[in-house]
Backbone as JSON Lines, residues from 0, in Angstrom:
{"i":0,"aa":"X","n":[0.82,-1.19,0.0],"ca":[0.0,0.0,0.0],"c":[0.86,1.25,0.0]}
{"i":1,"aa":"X","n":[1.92,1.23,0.9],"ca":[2.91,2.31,1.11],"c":[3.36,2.61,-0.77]}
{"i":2,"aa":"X","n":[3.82,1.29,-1.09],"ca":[4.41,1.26,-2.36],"c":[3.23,1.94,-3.57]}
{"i":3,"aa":"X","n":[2.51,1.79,-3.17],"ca":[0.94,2.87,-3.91],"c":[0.89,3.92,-3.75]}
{"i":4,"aa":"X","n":[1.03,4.62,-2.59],"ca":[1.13,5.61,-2.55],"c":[2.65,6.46,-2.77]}
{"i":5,"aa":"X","n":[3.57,5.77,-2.51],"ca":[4.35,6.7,-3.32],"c":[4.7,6.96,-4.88]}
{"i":6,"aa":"X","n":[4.14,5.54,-5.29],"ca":[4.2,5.49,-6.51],"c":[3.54,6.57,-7.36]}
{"i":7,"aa":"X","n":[1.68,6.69,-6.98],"ca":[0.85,7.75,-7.06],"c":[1.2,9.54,-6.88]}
{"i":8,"aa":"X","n":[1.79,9.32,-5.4],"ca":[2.8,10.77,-5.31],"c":[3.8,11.13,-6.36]}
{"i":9,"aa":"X","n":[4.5,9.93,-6.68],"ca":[5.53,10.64,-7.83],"c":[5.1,10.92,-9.24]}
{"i":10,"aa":"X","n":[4.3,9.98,-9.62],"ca":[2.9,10.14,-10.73],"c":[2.69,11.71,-10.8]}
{"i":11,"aa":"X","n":[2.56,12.17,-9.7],"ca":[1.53,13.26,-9.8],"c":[2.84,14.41,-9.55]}
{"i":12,"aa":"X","n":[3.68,13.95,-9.07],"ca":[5.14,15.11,-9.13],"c":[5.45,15.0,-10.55]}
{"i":13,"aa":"X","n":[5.37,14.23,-11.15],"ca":[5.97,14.15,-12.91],"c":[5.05,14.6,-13.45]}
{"i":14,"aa":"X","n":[3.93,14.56,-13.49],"ca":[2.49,14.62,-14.23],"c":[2.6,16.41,-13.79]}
{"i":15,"aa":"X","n":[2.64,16.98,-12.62],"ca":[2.72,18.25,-12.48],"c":[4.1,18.94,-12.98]}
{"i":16,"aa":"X","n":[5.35,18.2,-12.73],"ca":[6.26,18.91,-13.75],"c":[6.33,19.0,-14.98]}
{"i":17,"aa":"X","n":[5.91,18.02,-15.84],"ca":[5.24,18.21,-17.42],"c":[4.58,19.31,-17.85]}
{"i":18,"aa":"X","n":[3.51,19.12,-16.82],"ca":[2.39,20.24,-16.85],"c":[3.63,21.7,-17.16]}
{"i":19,"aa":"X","n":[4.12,21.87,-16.1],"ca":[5.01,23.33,-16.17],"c":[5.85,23.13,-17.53]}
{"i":20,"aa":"X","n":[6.45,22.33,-17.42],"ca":[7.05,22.63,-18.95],"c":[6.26,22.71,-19.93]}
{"i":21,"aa":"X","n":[5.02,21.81,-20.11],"ca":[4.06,22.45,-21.28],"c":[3.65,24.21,-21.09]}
{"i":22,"aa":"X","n":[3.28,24.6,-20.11],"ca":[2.97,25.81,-19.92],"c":[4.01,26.79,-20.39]}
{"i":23,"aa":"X","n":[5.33,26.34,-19.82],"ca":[6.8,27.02,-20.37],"c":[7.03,26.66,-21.74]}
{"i":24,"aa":"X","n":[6.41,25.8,-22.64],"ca":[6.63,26.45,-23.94],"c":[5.28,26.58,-24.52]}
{"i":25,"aa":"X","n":[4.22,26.44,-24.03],"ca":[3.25,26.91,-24.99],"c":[3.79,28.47,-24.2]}
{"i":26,"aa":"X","n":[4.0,29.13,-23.46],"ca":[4.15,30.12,-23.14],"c":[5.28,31.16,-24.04]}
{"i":27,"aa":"X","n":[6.3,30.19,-24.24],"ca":[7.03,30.49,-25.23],"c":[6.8,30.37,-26.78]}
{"i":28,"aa":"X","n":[5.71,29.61,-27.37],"ca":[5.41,29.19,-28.53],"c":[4.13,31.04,-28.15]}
{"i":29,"aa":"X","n":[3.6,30.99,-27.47],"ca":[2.83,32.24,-27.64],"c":[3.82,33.66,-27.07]}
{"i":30,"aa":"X","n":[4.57,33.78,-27.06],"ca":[5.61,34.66,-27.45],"c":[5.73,35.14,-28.9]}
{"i":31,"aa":"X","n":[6.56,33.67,-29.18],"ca":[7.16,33.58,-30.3],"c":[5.96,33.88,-31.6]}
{"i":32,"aa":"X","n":[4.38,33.93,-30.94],"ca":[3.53,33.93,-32.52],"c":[3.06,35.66,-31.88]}
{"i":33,"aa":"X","n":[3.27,36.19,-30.62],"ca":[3.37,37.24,-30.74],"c":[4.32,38.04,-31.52]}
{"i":34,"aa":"X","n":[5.58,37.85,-31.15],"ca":[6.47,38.63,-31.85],"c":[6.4,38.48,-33.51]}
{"i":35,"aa":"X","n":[5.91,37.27,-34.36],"ca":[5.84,37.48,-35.43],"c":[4.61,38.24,-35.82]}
{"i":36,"aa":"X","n":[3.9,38.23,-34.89],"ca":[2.44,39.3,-35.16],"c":[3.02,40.64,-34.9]}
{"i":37,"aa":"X","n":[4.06,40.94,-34.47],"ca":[4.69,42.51,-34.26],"c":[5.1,42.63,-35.58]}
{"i":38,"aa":"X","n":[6.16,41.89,-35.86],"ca":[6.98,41.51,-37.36],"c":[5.81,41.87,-38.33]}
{"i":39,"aa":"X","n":[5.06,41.34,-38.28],"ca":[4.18,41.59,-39.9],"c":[3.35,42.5,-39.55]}
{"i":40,"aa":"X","n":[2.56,43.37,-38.42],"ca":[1.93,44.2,-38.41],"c":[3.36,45.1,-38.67]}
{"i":41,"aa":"X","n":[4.6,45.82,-38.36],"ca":[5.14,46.49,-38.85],"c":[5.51,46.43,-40.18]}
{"i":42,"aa":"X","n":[5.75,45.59,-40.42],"ca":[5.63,45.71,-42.19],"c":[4.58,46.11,-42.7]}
{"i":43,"aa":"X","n":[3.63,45.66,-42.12],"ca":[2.29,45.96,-42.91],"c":[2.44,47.64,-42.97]}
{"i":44,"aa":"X","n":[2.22,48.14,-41.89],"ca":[2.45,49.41,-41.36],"c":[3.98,50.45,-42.46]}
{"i":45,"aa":"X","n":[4.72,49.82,-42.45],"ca":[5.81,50.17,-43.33],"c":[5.31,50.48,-44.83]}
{"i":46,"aa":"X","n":[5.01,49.21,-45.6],"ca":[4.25,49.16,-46.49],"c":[3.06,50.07,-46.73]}
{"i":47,"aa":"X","n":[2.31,50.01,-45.76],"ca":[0.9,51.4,-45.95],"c":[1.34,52.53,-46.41]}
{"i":48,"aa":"X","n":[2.32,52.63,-45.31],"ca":[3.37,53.93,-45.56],"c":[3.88,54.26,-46.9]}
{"i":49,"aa":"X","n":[4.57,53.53,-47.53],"ca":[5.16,53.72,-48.29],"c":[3.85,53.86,-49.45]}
{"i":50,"aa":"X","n":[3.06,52.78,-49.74],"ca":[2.08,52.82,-50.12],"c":[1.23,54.28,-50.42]}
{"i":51,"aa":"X","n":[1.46,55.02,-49.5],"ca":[0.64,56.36,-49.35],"c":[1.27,57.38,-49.74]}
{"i":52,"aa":"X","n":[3.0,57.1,-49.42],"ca":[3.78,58.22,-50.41],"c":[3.45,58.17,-51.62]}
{"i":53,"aa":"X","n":[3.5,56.83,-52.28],"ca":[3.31,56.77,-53.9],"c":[1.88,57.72,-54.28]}
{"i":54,"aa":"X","n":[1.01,56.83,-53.56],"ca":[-0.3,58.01,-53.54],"c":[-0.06,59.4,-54.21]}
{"i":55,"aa":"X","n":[0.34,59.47,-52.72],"ca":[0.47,60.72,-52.4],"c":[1.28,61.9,-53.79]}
{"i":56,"aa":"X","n":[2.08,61.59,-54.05],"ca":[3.15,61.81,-55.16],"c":[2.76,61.92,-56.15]}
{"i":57,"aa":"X","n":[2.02,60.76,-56.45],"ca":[0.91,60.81,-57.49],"c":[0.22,61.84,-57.94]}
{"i":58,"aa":"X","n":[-0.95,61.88,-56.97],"ca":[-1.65,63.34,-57.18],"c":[-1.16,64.42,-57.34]}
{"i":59,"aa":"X","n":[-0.34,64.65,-56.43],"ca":[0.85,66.14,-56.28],"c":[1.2,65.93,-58.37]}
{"i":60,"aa":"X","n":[1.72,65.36,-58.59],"ca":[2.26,65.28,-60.01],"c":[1.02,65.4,-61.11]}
{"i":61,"aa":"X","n":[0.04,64.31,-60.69],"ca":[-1.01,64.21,-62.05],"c":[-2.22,65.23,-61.98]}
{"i":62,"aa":"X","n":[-2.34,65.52,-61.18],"ca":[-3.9,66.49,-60.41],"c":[-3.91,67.7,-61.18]}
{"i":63,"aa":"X","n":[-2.54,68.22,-61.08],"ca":[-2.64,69.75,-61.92],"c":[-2.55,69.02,-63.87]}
{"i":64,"aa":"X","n":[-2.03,68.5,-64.01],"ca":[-2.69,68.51,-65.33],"c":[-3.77,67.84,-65.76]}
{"i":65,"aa":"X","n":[-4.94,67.06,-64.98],"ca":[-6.11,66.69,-65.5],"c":[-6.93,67.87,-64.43]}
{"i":66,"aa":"X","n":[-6.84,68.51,-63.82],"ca":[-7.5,69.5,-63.52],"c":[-7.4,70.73,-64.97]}
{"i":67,"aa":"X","n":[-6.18,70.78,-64.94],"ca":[-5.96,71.46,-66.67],"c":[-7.15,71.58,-67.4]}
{"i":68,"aa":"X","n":[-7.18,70.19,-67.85],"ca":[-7.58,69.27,-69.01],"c":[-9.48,69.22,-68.95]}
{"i":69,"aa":"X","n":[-9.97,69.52,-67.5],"ca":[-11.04,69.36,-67.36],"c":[-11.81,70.67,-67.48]}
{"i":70,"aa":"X","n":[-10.87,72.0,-66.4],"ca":[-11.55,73.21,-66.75],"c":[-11.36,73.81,-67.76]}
{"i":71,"aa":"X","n":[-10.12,73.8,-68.77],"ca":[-9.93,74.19,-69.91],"c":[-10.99,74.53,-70.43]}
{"i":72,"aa":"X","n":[-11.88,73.22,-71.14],"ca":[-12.79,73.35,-72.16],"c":[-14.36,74.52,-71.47]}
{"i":73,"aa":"X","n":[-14.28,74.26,-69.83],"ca":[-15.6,75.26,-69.63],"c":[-14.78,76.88,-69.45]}
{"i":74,"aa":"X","n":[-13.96,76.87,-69.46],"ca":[-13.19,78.4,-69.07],"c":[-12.64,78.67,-70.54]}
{"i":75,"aa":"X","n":[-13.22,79.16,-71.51],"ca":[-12.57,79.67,-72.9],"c":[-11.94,81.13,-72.25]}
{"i":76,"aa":"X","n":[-12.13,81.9,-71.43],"ca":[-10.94,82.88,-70.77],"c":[-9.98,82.23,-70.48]}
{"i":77,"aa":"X","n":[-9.69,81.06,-70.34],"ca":[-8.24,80.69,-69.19],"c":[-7.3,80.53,-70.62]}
{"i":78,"aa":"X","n":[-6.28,80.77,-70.36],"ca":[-5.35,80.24,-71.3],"c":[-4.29,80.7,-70.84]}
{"i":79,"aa":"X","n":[-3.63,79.14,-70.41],"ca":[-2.17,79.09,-70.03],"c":[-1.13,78.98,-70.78]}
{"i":80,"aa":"X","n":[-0.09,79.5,-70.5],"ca":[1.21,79.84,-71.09],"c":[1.55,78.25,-71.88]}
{"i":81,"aa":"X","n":[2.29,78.13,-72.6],"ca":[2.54,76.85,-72.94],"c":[3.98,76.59,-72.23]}
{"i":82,"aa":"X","n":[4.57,77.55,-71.6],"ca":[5.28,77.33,-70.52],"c":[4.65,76.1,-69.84]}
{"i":83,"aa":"X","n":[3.57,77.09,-68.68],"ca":[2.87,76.42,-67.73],"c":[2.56,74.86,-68.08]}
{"i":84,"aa":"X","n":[1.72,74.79,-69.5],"ca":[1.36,73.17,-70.07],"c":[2.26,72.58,-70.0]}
{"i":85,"aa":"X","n":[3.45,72.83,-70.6],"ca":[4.98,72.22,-70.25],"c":[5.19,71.55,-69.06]}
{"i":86,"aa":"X","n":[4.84,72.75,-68.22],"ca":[5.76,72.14,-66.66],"c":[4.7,70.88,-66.48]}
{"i":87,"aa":"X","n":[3.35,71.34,-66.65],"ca":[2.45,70.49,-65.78],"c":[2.3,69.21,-66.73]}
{"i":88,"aa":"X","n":[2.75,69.05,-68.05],"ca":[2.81,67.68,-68.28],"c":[4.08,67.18,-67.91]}
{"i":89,"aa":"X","n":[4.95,67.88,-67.9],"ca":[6.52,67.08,-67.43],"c":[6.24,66.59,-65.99]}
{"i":90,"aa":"X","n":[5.71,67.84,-65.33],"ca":[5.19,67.22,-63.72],"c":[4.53,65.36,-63.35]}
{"i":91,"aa":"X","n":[3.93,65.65,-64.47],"ca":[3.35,63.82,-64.8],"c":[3.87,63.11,-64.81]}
{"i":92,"aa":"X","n":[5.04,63.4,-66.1],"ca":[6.07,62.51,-65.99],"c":[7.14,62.32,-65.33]}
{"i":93,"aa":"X","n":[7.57,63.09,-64.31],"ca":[8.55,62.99,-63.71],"c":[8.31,62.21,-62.26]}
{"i":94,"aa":"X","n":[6.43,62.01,-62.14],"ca":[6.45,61.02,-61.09],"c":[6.58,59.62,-61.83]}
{"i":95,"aa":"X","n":[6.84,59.09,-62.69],"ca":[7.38,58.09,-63.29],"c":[8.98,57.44,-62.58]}
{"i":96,"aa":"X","n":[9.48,58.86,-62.79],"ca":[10.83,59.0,-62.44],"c":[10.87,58.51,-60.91]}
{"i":97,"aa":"X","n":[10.2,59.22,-60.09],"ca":[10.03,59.93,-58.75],"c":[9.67,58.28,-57.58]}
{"i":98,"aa":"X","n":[9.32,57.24,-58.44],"ca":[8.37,56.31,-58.25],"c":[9.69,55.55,-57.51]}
{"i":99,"aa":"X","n":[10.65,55.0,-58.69],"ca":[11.78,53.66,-58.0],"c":[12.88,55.15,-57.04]}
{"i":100,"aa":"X","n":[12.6,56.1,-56.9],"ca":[13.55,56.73,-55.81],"c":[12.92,56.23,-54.71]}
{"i":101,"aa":"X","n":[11.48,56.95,-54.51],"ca":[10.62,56.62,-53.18],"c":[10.79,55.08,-52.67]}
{"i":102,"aa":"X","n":[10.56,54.33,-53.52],"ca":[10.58,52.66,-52.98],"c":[11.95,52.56,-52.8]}
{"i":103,"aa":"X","n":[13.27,53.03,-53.76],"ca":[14.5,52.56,-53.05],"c":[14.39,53.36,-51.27]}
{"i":104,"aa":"X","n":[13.73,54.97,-51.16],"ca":[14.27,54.92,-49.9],"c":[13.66,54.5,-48.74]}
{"i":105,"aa":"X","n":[12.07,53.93,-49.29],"ca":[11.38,53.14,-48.34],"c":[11.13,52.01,-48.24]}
{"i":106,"aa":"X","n":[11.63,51.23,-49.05],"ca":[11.47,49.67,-48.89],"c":[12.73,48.93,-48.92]}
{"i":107,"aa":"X","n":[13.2,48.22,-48.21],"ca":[14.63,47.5,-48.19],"c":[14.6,45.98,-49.26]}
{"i":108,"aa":"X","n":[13.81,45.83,-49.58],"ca":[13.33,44.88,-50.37],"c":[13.96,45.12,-51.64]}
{"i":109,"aa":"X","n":[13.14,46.29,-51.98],"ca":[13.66,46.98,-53.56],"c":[15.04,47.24,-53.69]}
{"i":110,"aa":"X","n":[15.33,47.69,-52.29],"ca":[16.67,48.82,-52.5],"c":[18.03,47.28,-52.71]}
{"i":111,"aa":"X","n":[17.69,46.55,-51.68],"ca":[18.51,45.3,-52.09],"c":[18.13,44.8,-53.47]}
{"i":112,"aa":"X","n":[17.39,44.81,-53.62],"ca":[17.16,43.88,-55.59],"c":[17.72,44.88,-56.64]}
{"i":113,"aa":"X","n":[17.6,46.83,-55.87],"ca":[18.01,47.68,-56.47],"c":[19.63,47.88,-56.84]}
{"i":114,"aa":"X","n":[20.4,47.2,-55.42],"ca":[21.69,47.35,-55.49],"c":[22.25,46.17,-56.45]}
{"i":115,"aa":"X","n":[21.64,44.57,-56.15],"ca":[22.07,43.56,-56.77],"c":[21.79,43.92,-58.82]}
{"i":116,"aa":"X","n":[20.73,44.79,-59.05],"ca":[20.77,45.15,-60.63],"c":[21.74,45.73,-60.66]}
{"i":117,"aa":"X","n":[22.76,46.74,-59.69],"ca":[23.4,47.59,-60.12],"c":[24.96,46.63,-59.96]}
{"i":118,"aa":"X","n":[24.96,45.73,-59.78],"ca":[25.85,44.72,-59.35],"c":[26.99,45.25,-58.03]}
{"i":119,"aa":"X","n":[26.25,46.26,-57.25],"ca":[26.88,46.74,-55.74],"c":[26.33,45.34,-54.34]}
{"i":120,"aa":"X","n":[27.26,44.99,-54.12],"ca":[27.6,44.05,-53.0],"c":[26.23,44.82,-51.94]}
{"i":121,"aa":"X","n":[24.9,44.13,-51.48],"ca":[24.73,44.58,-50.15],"c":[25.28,44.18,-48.66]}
């Protein structure tokens, strides 16, 4: 009987130290799926970002010449310099240009695939 009960006692000392080590790594396994939930919400977050410059850039560049293009025809008074038409279609195109600067200086992704086209060591 003695031999039952200690047997049962140690049962339940192993059975409760298991227990803690399961707890110590699911504890650590929910760490570890936290921190990759930090990891990809900052990227995500990075990405938006960057995402919103392009936007952003965008409009700044294309807005004044389809705003142009739209009041032109009801405003027969307006008439801009062909200077002005100049700038504001080059403005268009120069967010073309404007596009792989922004992503080289906000995305490390690009800027590495950017350096390996240029055959510079990252």
């Amino acid at each position: 009987h003695q031999k039952a009960a200690a047997s049962t006692t140690a049962a339940a000392a192993g059975s409760k130290s298991r227990m803690k080590q399961s707890f110590r790594k699911a504890g650590g396994i929910n760490q570890f799926i936290e921190e990759k939930q930090k990891i990809s919400l900052s990227k995500e977050r990075r990405a938006a970002r960057t995402l919103g410059i392009i936007m952003g850039v965008f409009v700044v560049c294309w807005l004044p010449f389809f705003l142009m293009y739209v009041i032109l025809p009801f405003c027969p008074t307006c008439c801009p310099t062909n200077k002005l038409i100049n700038f504001i279609t080059w403005l268009g195109y120069i967010n073309s240009a404007l596009n792989p600067i922004i992503y080289t200086i906000f995305n490390l992704d690009y800027r590495r695939a950017f350096k390996r086209l240029l055959g510079i060591k990252p």
